[in-house]
C-alpha positions as MATLAB code, in Angstrom:
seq = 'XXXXXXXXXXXXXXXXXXXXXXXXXXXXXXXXXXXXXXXXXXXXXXXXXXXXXXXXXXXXXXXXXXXXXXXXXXXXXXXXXXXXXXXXXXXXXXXXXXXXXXXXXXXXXXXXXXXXXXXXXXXXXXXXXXXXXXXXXXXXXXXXXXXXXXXXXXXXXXXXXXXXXXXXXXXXXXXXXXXXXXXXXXXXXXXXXXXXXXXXXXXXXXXXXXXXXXXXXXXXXXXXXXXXXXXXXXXXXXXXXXXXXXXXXXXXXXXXXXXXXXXXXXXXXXXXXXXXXXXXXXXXXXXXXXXXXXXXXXXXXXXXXXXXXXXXXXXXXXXXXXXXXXX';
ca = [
      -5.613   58.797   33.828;
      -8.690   58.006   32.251;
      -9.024   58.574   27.788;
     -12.728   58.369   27.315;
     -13.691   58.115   23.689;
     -17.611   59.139   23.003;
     -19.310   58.542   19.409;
     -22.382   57.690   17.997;
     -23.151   55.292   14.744;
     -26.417   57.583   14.255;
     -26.783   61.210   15.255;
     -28.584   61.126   18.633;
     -26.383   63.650   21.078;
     -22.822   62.595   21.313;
     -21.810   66.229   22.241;
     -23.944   66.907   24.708;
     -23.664   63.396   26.316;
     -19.908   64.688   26.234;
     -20.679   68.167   27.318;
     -22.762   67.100   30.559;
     -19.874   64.114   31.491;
     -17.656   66.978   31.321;
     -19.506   69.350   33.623;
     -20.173   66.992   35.957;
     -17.068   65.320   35.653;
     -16.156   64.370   39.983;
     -14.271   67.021   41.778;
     -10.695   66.701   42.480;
     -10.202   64.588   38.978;
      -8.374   66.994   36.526;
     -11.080   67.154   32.968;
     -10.418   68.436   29.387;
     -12.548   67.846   26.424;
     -11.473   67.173   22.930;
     -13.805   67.992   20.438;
     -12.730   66.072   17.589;
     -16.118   65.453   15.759;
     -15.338   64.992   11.751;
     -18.280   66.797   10.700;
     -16.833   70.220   12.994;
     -17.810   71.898   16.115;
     -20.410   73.251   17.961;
     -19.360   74.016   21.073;
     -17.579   77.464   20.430;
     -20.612   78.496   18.495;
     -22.816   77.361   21.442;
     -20.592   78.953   24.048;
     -20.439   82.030   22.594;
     -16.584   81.665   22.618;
     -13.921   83.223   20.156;
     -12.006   81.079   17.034;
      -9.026   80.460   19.003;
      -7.680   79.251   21.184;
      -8.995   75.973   19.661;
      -8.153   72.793   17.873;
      -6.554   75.039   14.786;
      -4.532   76.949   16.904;
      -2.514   74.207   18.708;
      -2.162   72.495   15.100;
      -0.330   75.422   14.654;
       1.534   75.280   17.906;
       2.213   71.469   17.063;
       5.004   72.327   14.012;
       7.079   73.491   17.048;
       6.123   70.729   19.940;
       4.002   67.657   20.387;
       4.256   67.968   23.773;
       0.875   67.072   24.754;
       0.935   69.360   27.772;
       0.810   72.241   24.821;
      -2.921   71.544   24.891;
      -3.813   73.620   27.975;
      -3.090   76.822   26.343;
      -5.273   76.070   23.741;
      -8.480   75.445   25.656;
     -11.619   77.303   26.639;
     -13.443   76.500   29.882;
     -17.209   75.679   30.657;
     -19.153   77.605   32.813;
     -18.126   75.058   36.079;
     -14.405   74.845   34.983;
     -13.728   72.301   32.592;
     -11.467   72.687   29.675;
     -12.671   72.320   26.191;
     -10.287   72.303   23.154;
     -12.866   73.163   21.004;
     -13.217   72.270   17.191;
     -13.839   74.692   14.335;
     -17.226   74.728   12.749;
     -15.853   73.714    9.107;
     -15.582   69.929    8.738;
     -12.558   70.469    6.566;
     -10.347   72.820    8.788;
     -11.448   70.111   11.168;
      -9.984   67.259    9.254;
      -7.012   69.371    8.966;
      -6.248   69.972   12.194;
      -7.068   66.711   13.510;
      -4.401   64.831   10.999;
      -1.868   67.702   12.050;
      -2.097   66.856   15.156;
      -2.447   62.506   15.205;
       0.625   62.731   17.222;
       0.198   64.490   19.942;
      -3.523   63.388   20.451;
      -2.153   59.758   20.535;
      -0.346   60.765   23.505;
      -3.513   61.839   25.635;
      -3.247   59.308   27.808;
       0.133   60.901   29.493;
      -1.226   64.182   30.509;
      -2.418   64.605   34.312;
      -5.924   64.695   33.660;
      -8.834   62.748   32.407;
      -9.591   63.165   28.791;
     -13.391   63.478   27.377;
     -13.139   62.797   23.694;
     -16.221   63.997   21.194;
     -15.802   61.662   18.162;
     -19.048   62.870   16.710;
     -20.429   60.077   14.253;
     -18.185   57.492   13.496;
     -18.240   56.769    9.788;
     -18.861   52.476    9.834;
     -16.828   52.350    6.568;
     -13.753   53.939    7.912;
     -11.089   52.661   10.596;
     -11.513   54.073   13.931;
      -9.756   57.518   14.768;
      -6.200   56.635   16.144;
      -7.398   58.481   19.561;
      -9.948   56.141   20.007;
      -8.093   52.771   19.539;
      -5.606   53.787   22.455;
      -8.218   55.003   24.582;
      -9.506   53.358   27.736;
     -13.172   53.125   26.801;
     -14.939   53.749   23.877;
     -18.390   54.893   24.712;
     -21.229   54.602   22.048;
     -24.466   56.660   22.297;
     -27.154   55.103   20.907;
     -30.965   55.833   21.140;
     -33.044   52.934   22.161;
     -34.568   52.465   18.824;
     -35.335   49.351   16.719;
     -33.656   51.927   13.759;
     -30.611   52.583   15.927;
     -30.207   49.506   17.354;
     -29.921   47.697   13.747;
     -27.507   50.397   12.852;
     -25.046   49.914   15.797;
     -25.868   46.008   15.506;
     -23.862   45.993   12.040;
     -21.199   48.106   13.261;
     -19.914   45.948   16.025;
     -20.731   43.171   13.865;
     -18.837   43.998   10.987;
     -17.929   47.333   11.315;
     -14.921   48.814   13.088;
     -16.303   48.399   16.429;
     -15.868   44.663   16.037;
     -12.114   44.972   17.420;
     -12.952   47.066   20.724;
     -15.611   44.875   21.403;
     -13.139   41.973   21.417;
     -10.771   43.882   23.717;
     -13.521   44.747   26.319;
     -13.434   48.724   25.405;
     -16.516   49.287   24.312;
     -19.394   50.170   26.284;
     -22.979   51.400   25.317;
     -25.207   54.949   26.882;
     -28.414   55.012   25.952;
     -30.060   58.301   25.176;
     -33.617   58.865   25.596;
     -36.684   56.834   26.352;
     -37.395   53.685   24.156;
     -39.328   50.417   23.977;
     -36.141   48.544   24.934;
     -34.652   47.666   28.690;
     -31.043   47.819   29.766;
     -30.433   44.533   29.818;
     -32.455   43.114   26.814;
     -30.232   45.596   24.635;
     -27.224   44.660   26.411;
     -27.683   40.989   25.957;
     -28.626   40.828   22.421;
     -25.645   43.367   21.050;
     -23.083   42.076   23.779;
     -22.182   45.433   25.283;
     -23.139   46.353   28.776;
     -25.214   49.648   29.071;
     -23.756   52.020   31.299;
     -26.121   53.848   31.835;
     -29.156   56.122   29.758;
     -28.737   60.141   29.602;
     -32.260   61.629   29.810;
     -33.583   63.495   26.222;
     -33.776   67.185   27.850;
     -32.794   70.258   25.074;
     -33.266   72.436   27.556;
     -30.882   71.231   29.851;
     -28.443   70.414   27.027;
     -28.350   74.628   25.886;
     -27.877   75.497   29.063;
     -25.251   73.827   29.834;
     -22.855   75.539   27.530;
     -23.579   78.752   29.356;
     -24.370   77.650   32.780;
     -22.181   75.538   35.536;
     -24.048   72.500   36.116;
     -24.005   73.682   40.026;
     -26.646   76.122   39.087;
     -30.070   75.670   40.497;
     -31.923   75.622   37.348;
     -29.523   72.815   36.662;
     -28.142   70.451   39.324;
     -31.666   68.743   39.916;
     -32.751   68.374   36.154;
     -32.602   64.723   34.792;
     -29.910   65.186   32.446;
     -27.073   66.751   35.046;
     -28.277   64.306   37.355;
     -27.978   60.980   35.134;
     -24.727   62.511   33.926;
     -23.135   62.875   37.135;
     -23.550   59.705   38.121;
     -22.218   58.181   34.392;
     -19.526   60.477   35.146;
     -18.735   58.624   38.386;
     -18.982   55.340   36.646;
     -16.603   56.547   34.028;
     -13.880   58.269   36.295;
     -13.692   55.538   38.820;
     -10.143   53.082   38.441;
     -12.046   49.794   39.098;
     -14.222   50.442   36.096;
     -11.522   52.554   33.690;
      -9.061   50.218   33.623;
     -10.602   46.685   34.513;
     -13.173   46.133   31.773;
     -15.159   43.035   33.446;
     -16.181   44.961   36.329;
     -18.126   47.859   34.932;
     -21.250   49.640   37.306;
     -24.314   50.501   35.517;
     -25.160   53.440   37.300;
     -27.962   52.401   39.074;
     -29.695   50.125   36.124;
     -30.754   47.164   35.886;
     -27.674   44.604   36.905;
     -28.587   42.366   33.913;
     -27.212   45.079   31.867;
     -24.433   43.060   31.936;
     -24.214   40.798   28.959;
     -23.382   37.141   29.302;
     -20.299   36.218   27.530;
     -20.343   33.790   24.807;
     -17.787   31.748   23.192;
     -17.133   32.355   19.539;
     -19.147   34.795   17.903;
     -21.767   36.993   19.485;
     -25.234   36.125   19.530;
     -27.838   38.933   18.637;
     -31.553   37.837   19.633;
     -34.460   39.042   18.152;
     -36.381   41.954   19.683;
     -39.929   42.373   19.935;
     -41.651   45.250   18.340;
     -43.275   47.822   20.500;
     -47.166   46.811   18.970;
     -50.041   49.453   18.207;
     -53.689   48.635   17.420;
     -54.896   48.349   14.142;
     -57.451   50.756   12.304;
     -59.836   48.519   12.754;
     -59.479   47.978   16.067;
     -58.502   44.332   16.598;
     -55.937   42.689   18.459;
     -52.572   44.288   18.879;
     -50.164   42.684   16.409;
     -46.640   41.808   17.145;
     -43.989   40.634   15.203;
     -39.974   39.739   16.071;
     -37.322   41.730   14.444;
     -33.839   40.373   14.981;
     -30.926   42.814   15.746;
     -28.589   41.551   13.309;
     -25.900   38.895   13.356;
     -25.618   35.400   13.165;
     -23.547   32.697   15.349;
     -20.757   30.681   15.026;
     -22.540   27.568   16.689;
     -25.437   27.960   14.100;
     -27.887   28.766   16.743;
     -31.522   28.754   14.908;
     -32.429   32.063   17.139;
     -30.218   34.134   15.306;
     -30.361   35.673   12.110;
     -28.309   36.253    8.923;
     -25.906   39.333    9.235;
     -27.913   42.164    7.711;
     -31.070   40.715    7.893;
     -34.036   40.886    9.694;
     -35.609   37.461    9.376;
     -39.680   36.645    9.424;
     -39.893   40.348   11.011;
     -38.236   42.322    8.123;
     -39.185   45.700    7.870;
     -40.596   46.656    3.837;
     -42.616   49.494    3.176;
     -43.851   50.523    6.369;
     -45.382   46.844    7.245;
     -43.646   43.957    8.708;
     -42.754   41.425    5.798;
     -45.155   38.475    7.784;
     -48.104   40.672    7.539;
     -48.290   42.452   10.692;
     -48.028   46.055   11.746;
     -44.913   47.724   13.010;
     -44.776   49.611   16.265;
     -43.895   52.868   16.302;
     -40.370   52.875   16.634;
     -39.849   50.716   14.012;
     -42.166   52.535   11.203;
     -39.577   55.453   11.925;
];
């Protein structure tokens, strides 16, 4: 069965991208989700759900088994069925119970059921959670940004996200609208983009109190974008062969083009906006982030951002930055 490992290198919805897969998970497939976010949960607060059962309580329950089949009596359900072992609010009873329990959650992958796992924002400094090196996809969430897409740049670059991108684990959801398609983001980070989960609070809060079947919910963007990622996600041709991933319905070019050696990151335009004064739109060309092994004079220094730097609110060659880049 399927481990699916969500996280974010910035803040931009990791649980409920991981709260929607999970309530629209495909019927007949067997769903829990782990909610293993460092900085604590949400999703008993949001739920209206008691302390335990939880994450704490099966750390408990884990000095007498690590049977990873232990986990079902420590869940909650969604509104539609799903079970959710849900975190505590406090990051350090969190922390706690995660270490407590590194055993049995490296064993995930033998339970009979797909397993959703909330990672929360991963800290680029740090090694990977043990959970998410054995799982069979790590799935970044990532806004479509020029800030966010810098950020995520350096962590597969350098980061600890360099090692799953290697092993063809990592894939890339894009939250929200940007300046940026599919499959320019894809091809200058090297990660194909699954798919993009709509920016919708309302949706999101209702969700933790309301099966995604309901009316108010089964035709809003959100459940319906996350239905079909959760199709992508759950099907065997894409879990466990890496080079043939869908992209729900995007742009086929979201596929990157593999590269030998080290990736190449290419520059991205910045969205432009007019001037005070009223004059021509000015653009300038902010690279990503990383350089190339074959010294290719289109990509940039690792860390920088070239001719099209970004210093005190104004592109370092003079011009204006767009909007999502001024952010």
């Amino acid at each position: 069965m399927a481990v699916v490992v969500l996280g974010s290198v910035r803040s931009c919805g990791t649980t409920t991208s991981a709260v929607a897969l999970a309530a629209t998970w495909p019927a007949g497939r067997k769903v829990v989700l782990v909610e293993l976010d460092p900085a604590g949960g949400t999703l008993a607060a949001s739920s209206g759900w008691a302390a335990e059962p939880s994450l704490v309580s099966l750390a408990a329950a884990a000095r007498r088994t690590s049977d990873p089949e232990a986990i079902w009596a420590h869940c909650q359900h969604l509104p539609g069925g799903a079970a959710v072992l849900a975190a505590p609010g406090a990051a350090e009873q969190a922390h706690s119970a995660t270490v407590m329990l590194s055993g049995l959650l490296g064993r995930l992958s033998t339970l009979d059921a797909d397993v959703l796992v909330d990672a929360g924002r991963l800290d680029p400094t740090a090694p990977l959670p043990g959970v998410a090196m054995g799982a069979s996809r790590l799935v970044l969430c990532a806004r479509p940004s020029i800030s966010d897409l810098h950020a995520l740049a350096a962590f597969l670059d350098a980061g600890p996200g360099a090692g799953l991108l290697d092993a063809g684990r990592l894939r890339l959801v894009l939250v929200g609208d940007g300046p940026y398609r599919d499959a320019e983001i894809a091809d200058a980070l090297g990660v194909e983009v699954l798919g993009r989960l709509p920016w919708d609070e309302g949706a999101a809060e209702c969700l933790a109190t309301n099966p995604a079947s309901d009316r108010r919910l089964r035709l809003s963007p959100l459940v319906r974008a996350a239905r079909s990622l959760a199709t992508v996600l759950a099907a065997d041709d894409v879990v466990h062969a890496p080079e043939a991933v869908a992209t729900s319905g995007h742009d086929e070019a979201a596929r990157p083009r593999r590269r030998q050696g080290r990736r190449l990151l290419r520059p991205f335009r910045v969205p432009s906006i007019p001037d005070s004064a009223g004059a021509d739109e000015a653009r300038g060309d902010v690279g990503i982030a990383a350089g190339s092994a074959e010294g290719d004079g289109s990509a940039l220094g690792t860390g920088a951002l070239g001719a099209g730097a970004v210093a005190n609110g104004r592109l370092m060659n003079g011009s204006a930055p767009g909007r999502e880049a001024a952010r």
